[in-house]
BAFI-3210 file (N, C-alpha, C; in Angstrom, 3 decimals, decimal comma, padded with zeros to 6 digits):
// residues 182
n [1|2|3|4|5|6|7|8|9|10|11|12|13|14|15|16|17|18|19|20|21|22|23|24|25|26|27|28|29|30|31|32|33|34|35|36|37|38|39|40|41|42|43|44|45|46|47|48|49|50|51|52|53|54|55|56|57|58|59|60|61|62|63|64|65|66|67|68|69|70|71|72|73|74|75|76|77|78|79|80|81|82|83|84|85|86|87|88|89|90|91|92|93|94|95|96|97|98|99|100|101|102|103|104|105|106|107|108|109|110|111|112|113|114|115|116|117|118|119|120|121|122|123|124|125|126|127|128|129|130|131|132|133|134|135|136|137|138|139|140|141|142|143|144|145|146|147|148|149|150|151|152|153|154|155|156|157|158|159|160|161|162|163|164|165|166|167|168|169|170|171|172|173|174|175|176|177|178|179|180|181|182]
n.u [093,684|093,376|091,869|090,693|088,356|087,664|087,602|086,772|088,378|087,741|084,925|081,925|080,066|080,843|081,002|082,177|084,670|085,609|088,724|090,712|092,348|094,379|096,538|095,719|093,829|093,813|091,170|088,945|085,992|082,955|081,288|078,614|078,996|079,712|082,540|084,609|087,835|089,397|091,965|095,018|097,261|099,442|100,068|098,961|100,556|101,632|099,499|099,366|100,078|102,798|103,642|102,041|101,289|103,677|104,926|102,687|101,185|098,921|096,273|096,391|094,897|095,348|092,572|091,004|089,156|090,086|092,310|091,670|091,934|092,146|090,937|093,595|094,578|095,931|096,642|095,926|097,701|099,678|099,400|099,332|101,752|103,618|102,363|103,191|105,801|106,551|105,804|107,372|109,475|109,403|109,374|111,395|111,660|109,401|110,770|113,324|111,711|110,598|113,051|114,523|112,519|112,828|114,976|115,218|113,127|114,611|116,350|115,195|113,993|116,313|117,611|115,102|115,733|117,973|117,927|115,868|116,692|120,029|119,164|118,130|119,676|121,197|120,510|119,413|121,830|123,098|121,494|122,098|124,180|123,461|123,524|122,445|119,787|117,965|118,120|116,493|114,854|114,250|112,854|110,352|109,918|109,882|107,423|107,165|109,629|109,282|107,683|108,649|110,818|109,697|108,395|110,584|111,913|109,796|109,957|112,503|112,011|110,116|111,733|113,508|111,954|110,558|113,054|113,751|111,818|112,073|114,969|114,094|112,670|114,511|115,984|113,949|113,626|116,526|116,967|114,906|116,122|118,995|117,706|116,524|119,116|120,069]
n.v [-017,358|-019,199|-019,795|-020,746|-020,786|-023,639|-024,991|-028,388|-030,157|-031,236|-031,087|-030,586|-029,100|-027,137|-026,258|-024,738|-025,493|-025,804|-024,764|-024,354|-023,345|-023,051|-022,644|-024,935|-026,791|-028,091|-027,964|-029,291|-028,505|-029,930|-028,746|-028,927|-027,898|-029,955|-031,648|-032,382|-033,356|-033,647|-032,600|-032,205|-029,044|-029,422|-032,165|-031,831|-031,486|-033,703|-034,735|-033,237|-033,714|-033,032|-032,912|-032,502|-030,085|-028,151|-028,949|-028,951|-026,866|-027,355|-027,151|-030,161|-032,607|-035,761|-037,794|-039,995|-041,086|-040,950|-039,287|-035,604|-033,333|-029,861|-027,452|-024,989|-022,439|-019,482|-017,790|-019,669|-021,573|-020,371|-019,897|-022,421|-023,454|-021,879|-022,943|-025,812|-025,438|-024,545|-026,825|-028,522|-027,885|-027,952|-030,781|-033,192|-036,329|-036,460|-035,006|-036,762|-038,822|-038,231|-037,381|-039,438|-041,110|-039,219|-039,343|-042,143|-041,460|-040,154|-041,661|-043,853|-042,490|-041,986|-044,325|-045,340|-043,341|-043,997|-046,656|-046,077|-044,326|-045,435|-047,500|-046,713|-044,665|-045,824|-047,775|-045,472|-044,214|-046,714|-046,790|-044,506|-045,350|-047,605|-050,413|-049,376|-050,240|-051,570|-054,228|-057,289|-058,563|-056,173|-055,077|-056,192|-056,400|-053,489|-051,590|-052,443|-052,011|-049,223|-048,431|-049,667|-048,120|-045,327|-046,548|-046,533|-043,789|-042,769|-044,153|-043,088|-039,703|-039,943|-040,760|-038,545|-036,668|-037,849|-037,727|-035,208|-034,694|-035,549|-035,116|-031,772|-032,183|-033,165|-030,866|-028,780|-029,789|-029,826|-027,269|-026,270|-027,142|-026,242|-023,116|-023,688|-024,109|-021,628]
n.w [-095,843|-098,548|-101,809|-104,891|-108,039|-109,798|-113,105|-114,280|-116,380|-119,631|-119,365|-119,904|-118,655|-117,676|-114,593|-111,641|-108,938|-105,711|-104,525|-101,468|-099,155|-095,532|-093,218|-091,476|-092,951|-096,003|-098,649|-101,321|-102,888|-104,539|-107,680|-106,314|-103,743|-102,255|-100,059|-101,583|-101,205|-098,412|-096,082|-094,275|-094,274|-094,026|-095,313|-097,966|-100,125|-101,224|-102,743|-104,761|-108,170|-109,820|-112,039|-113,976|-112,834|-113,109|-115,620|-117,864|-116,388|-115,257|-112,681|-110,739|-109,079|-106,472|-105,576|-103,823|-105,560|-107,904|-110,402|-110,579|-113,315|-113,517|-116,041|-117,350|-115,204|-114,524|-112,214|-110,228|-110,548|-110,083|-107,454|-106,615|-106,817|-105,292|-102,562|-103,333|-102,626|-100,344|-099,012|-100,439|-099,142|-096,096|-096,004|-095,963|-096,807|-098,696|-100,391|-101,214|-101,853|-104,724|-105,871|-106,318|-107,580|-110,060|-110,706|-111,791|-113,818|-115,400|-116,149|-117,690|-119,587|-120,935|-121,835|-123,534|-125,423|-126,344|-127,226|-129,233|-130,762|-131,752|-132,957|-135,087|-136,396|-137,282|-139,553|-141,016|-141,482|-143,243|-144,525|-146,684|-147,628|-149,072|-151,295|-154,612|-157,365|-154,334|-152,817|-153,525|-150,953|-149,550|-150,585|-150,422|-147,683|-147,121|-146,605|-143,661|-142,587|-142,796|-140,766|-138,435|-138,450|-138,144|-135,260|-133,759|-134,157|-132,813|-130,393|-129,424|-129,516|-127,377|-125,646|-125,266|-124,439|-121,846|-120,542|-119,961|-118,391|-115,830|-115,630|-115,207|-112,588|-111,025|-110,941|-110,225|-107,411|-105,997|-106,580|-104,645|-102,397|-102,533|-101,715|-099,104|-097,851|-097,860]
ca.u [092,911|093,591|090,498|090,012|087,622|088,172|086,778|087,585|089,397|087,194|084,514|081,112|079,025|081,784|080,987|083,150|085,095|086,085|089,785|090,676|093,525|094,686|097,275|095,680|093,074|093,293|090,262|088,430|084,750|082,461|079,744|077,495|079,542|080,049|083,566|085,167|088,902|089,888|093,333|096,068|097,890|100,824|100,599|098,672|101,567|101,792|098,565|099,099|100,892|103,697|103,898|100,886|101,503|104,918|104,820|101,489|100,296|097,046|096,208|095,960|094,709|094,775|091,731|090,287|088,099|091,055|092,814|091,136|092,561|091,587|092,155|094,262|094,406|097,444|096,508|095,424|098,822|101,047|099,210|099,482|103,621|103,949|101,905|103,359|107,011|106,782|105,459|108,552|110,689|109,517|109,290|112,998|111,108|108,927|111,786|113,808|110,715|110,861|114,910|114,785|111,438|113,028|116,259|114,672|112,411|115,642|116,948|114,765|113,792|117,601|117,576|114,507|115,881|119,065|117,380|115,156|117,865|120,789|119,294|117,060|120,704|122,313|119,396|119,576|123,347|123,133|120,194|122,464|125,439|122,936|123,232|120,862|118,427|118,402|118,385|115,126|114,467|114,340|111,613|109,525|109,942|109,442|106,231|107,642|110,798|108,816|106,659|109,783|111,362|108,408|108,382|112,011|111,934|108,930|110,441|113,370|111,989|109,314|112,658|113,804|110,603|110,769|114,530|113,925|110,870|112,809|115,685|113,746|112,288|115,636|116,647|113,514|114,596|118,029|117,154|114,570|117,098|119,527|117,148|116,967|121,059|120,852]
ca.v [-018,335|-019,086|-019,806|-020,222|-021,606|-023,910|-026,108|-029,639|-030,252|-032,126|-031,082|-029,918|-028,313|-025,877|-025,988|-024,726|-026,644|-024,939|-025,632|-023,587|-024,007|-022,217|-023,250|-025,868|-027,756|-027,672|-028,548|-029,305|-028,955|-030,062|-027,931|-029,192|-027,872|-031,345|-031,689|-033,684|-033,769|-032,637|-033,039|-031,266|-028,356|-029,822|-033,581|-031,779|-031,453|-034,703|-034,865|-032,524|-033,693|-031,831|-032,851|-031,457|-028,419|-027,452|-028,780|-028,609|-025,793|-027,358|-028,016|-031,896|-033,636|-037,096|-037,893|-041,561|-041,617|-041,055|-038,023|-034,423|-032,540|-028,663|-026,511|-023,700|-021,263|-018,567|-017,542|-020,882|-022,607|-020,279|-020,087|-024,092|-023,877|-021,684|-023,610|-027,118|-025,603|-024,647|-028,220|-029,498|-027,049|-029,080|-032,122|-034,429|-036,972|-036,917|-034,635|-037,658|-039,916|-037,512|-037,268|-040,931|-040,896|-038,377|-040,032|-043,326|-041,379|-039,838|-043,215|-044,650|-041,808|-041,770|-046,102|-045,413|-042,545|-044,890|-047,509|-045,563|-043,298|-045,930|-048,243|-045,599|-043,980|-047,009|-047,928|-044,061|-044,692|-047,844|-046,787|-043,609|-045,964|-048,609|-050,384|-048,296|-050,575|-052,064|-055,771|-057,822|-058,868|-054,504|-054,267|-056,605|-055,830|-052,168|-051,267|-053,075|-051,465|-048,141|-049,211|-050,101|-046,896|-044,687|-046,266|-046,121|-042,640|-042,480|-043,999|-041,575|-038,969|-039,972|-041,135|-037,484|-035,857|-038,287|-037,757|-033,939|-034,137|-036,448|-033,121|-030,961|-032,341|-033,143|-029,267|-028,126|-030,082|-028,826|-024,978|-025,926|-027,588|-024,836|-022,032|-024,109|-024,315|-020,111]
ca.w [-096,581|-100,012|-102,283|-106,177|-108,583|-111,059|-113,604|-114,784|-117,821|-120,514|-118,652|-120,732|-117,863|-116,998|-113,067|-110,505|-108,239|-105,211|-103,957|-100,749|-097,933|-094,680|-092,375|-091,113|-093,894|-097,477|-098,734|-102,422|-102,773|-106,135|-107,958|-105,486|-102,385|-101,162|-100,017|-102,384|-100,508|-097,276|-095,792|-093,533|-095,106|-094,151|-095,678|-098,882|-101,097|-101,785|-103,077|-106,009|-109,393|-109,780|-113,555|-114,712|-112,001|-113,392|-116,752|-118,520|-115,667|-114,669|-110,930|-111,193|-107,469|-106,246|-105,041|-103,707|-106,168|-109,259|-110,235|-111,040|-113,478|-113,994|-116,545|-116,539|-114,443|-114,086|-110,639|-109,393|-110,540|-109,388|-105,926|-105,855|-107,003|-103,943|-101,848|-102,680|-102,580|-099,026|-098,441|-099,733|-098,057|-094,790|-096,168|-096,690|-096,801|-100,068|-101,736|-101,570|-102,799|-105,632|-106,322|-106,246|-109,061|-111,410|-111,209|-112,533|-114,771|-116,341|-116,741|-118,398|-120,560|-121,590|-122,269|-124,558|-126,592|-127,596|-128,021|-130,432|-131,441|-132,414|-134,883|-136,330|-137,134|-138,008|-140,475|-142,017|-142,083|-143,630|-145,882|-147,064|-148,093|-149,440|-152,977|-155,636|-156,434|-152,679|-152,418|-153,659|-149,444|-148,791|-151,949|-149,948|-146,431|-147,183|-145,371|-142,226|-142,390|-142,276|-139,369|-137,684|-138,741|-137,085|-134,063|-133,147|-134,031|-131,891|-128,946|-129,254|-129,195|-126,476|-124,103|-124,665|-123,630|-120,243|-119,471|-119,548|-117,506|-115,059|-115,035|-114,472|-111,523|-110,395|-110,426|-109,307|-105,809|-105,926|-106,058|-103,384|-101,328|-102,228|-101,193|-097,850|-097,388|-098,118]
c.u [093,096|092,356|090,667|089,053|087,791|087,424|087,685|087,574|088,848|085,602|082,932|080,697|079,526|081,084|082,028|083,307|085,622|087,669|090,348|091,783|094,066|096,121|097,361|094,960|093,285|091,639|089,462|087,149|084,019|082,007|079,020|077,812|079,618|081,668|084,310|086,990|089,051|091,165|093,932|096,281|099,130|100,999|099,698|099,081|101,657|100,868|098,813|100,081|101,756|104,058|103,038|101,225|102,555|104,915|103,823|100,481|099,017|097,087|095,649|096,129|094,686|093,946|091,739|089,652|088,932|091,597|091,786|091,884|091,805|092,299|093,243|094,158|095,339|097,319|096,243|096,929|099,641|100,811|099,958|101,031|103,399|103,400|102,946|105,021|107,436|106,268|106,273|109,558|110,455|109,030|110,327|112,298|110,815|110,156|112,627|112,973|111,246|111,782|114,855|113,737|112,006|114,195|115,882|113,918|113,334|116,154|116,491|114,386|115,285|117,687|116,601|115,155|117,247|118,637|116,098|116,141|118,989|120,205|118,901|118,358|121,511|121,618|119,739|121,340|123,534|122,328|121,117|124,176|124,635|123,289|122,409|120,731|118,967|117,932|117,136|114,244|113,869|113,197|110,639|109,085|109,790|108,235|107,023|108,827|110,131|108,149|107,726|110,671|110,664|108,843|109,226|112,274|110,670|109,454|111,368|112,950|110,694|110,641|113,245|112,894|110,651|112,011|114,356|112,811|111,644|114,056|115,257|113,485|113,103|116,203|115,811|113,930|115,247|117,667|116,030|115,495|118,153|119,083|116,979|118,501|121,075|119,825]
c.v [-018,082|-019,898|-019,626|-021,244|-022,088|-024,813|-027,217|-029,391|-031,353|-032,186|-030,024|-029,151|-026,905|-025,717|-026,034|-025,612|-025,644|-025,057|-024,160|-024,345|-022,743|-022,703|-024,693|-027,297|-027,256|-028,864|-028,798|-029,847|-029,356|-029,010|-027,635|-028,925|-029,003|-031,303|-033,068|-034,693|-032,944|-033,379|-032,029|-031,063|-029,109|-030,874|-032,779|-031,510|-032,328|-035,171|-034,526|-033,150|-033,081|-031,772|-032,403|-030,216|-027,434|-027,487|-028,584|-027,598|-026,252|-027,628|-029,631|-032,510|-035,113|-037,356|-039,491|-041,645|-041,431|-039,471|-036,679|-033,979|-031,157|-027,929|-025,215|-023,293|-020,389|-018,544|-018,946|-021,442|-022,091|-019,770|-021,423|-023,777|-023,515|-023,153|-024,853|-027,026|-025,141|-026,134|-028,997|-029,133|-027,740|-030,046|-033,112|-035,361|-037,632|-036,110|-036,100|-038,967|-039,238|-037,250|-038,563|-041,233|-040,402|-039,056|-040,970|-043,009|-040,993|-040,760|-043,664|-044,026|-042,083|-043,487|-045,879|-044,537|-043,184|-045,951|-047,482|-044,925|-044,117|-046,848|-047,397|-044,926|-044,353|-047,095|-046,427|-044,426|-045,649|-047,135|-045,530|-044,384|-047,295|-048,564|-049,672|-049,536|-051,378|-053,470|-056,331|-057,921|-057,193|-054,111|-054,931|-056,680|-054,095|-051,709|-051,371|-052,220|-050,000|-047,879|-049,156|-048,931|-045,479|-045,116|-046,434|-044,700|-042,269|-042,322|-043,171|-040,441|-038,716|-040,090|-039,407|-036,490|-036,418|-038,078|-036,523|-034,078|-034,655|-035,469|-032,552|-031,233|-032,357|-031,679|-028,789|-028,192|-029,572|-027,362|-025,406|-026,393|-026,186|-022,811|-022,072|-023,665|-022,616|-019,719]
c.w [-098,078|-101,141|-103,907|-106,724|-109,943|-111,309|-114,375|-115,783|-118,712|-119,819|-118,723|-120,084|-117,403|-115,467|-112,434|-109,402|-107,515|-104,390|-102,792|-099,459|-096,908|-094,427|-092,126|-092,001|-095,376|-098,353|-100,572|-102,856|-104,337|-106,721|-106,852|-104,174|-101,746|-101,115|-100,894|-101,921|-099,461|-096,258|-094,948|-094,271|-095,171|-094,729|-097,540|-100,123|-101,730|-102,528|-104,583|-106,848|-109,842|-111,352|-114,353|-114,188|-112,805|-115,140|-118,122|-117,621|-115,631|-112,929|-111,110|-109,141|-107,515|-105,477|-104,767|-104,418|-107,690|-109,271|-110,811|-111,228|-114,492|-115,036|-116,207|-116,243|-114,405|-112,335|-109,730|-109,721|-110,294|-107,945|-105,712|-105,783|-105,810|-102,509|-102,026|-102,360|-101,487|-098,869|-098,734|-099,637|-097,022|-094,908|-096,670|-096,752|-098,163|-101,107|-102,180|-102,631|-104,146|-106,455|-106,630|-107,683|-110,012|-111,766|-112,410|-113,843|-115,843|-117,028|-117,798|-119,499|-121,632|-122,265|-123,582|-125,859|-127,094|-127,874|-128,992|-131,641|-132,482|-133,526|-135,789|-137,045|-137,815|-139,088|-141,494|-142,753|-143,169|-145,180|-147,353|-147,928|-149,409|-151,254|-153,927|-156,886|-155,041|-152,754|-152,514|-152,181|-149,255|-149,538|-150,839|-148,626|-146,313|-146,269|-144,610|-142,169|-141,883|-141,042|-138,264|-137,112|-137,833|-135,671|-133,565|-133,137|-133,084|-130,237|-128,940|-129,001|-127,527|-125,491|-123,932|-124,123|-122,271|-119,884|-119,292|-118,633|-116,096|-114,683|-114,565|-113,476|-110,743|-109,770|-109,646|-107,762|-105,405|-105,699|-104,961|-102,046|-101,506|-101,324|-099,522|-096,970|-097,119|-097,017]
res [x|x|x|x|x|x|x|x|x|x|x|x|x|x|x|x|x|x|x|x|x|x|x|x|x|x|x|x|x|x|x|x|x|x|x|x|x|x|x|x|x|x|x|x|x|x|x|x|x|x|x|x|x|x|x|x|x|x|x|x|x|x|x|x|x|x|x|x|x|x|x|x|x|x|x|x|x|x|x|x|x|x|x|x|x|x|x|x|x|x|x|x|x|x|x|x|x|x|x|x|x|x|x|x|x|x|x|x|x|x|x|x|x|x|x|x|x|x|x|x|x|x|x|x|x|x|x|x|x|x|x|x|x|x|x|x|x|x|x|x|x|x|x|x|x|x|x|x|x|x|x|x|x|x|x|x|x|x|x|x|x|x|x|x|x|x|x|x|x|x|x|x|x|x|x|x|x|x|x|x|x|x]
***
């Protein structure tokens, strides 16, 4: 039996939340010992967030009633890794859901960061060759241009924050599928 206590994340009262799993039930009770989720061990992988889990280390659940997410824990998040990475050691199933998700999330991370990335470089380019003074239209569009300027460099660098999270997920798979094959 595996057993810790944790508290939610934005979450003034600081009360424990009890999250606990065997073999057969994993289970997640409130403060108030009322059971707040209860599930097979075996389908409860799918439950957990693996993007909070892995990359911001919190235990993050999906519940019916929205998601719970706890703060950190050391011991609580690298119980869950174990835990959900035997669950998708026997599960082809959702790994594929998953390979198939990160793919797409890579994608699209990678689409945003050139289409943040290239004008924003063309524009610098441009701006770095530009007439000195710059063209009466450029005095008066200024603001806007900056505005413009921001959030292309925004989305860039937001598409490379989602194409790496969208990798990683990809590898994690892979070395669990590899650890399978060995």
């Amino acid at each position: 039996m595996h057993s810790h206590k944790l508290i939610r994340e934005k979450d003034p009262s600081k009360a424990e939340w009890s999250l606990e799993w065997d073999e057969s039930v994993f289970r997640l009770k409130g403060p108030d010992g009322q059971t707040a989720l209860e599930t097979q061990s075996a389908q409860a992988h799918r439950l957990i967030e693996l993007q909070n889990l892995y990359n911001f280390l919190r235990v993050s659940l999906v519940t019916p009633d929205g998601s719970l997410t706890f703060k950190r824990q050391k011991a609580a998040v690298s119980d869950v890794r174990r835990f959900v990475e035997a669950g998708l050691r026997s599960d082809p199933d959702y790994r594929q859901q998953i390979r198939e998700r990160s793919r797409r999330l890579a994608w699209r991370g990678l689409t945003m960061f050139l289409g943040g990335g290239i004008p924003f470089a063309l524009y610098c380019w441009w701006a770095s060759w530009a007439p000195n003074p710059p063209p009466r239209l450029f005095r008066w569009v200024g603001p806007f241009i900056h505005l413009a300027l921001l959030f292309l460099l925004g989305l860039a660098i937001a598409g490379m924050s989602i194409s790496w999270f969208g990798f990683t997920q990809q590898m994690r798979i892979r070395r669990i599928e590899e650890d399978l094959s060995s």
